[in-house]
C-alpha positions, 0 to 999 in steps of 0.5 A: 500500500503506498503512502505517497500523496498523489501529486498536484494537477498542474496548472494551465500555465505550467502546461504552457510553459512545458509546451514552450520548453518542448518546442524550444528543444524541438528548434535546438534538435530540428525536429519538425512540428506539426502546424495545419497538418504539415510538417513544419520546422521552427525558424525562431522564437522570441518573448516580447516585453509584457507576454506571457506567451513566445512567438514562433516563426516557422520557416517559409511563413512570414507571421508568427503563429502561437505556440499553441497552434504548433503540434510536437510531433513524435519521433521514432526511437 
């Protein structure tokens, strides 16, 4: 029988930040995202003064797109 309290939901903040963390490792290893059902690739990203959000740039695409339209794809092991 385990004594170990079940752990905290995590807050819709935390789960934004650790989708931002994934997509920032997903830049570093070029990894592809998905955005509108296609594969994409990640060009940049930057947090403007006052957002609580980054803005994305995906190659080929002159608008950023929110961080939350982007899919983190799997990668086959």
């Amino acid at each position: 029988m385990s004594t170990r309290a079940p752990a905290p939901a995590e807050s819709p903040r935390e789960l934004a930040d650790q989708h931002d963390l994934r997509l920032h490792r997903a830049k570093q290893l070029a990894r592809p995202v998905g955005y509108q059902g296609q594969n994409c690739f990640i060009a940049g990203f930057c947090w403007h003064k006052g957002d609580a959000d980054m803005t994305v740039y995906i190659e080929g695409l002159a608008e950023p797109v929110a961080p939350a339209e982007l899919t983190i794809l799997e990668q086959p092991q």
